[in-house]
Structures are given as structure tokens and as C-alpha cells.
Wavefront OBJ file of the C-alpha trace (Angstrom):
o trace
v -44.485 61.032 26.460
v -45.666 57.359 27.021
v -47.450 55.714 24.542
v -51.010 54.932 25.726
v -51.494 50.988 25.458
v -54.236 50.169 22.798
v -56.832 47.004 23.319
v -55.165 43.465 22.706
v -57.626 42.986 19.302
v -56.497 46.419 17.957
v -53.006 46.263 18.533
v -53.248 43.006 16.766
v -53.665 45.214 13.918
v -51.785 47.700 14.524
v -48.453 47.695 11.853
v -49.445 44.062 10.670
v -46.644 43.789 8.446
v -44.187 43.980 11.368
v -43.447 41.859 14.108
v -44.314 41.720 17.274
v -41.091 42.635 19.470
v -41.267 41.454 23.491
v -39.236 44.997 24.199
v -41.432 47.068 21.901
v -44.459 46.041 23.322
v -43.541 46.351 27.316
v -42.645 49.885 26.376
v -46.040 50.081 25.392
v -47.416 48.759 28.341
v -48.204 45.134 27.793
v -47.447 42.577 30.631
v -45.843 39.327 29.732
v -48.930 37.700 29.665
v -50.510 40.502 27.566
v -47.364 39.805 24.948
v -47.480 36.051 24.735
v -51.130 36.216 23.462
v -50.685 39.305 21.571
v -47.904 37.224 19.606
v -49.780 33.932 19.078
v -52.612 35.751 18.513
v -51.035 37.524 15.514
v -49.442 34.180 14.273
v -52.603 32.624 14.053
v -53.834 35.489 12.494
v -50.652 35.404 10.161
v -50.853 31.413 9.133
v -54.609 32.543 8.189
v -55.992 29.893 11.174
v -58.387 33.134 12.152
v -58.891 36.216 9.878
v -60.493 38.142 12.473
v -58.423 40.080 15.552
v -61.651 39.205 17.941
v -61.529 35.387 17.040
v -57.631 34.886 17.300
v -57.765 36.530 20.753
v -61.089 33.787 21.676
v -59.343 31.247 20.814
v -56.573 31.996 23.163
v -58.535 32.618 25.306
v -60.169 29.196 24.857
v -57.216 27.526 25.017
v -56.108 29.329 28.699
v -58.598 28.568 29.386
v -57.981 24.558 28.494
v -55.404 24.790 30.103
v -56.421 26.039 33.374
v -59.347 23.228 33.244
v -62.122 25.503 33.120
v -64.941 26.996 30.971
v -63.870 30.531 29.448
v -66.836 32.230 31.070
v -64.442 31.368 34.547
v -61.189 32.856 33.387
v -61.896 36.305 34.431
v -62.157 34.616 38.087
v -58.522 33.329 38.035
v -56.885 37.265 38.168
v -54.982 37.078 35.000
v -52.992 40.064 34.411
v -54.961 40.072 30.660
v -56.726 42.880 29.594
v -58.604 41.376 27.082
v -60.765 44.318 26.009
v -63.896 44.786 24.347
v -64.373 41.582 21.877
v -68.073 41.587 21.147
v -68.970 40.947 17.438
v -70.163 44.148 15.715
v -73.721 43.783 14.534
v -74.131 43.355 11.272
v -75.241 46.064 8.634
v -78.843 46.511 7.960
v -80.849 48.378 5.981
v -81.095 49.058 2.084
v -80.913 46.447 -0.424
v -78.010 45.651 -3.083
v -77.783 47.801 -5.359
v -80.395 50.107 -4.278
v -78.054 53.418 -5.318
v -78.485 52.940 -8.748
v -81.982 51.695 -9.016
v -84.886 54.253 -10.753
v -87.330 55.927 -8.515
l 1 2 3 4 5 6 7 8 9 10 11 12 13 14 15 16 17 18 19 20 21 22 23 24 25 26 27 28 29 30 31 32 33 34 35 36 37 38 39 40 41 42 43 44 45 46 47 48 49 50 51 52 53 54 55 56 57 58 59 60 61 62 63 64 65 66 67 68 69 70 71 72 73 74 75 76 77 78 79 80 81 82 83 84 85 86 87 88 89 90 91 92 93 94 95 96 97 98 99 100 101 102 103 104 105
């Protein structure tokens, strides 16, 4: 059975407290492009530079972008083999006030 490759910003996650291993991940599915940013993603994530899977992944993202000497909104043009996923923010919560569970109707 072949293990069905997850998004780049939830493997991040996925056994944090292990390392990212270049053999481990191909047999996942990951190209080598999808594997160098998975692993500086997760370092950056590990030196506490980003706390969030979704930022880490922007800002290397950002920084291919740099690199290629364009704007990030043009890096889907240049046919990277990068999957990157679905990295929208989540909206935040609304609704109910603090501590409205324990206040007297």
C-alpha cells in the first residue's frame, strides 16, 4: 500500500519530534524540491523563527521566490514541481464572549 502524500504545511507537523529523512519522505511522495522546503521549513519552525506551519512554508516561498527575482504572486508561473497546498489563514473564532459559560442568566 503507498502512503498517500499529505499537504507540505501538514506534513510539517506530522511526527514533529522526528526528523525529516530525504529517503522517508520520497517514499512518501515528495519531489526533491518538495523535501528541501519541507526540511527548512521545519527548521525554521524548529529554531522558533515561525511558529506556524502556513508561515514557515510563506516564507520559503518568499525567499524562492527572491531568488528567482520575482514577486511570490509569479512563482506559480515558473512550473515548480511544489505543491504548496492550501495555506490560507483560518478565520478567526467569533461569537460568544469570555467567559460567557459560567455567567448567570
Amino acid at each position: 500500500m503507498k502512503p498517500t502524500k499529505l499537504s507540505l504545511n501538514i506534513r510539517l507537523m506530522k511526527n514533529f519530534d522526528q526528523p525529516l529523512d530525504d529517503a522517508g519522505l520520497a517514499k512518501e511522495g515528495y519531489n526533491v524540491q518538495e523535501i528541501d522546503v519541507l526540511k527548512k521549513a521545519r527548521n525554521r519552525m524548529t529554531t522558533g523563527e515561525e511558529m506556524h506551519p502556513n508561515e514557515a512554508l510563506l516564507r520559503e516561498k518568499e525567499l524562492l521566490a527572491d531568488e528567482a527575482g520575482i514577486d511570490v504572486e509569479d512563482l506559480d508561473d515558473l512550473k515548480l514541481s511544489i505543491d504548496w497546498g492550501d495555506m490560507t489563514p483560518e478565520p478567526l473564532a467569533q461569537g460568544g464572549g469570555v467567559g460567557s459559560m459560567f455567567r448567570r442568566v
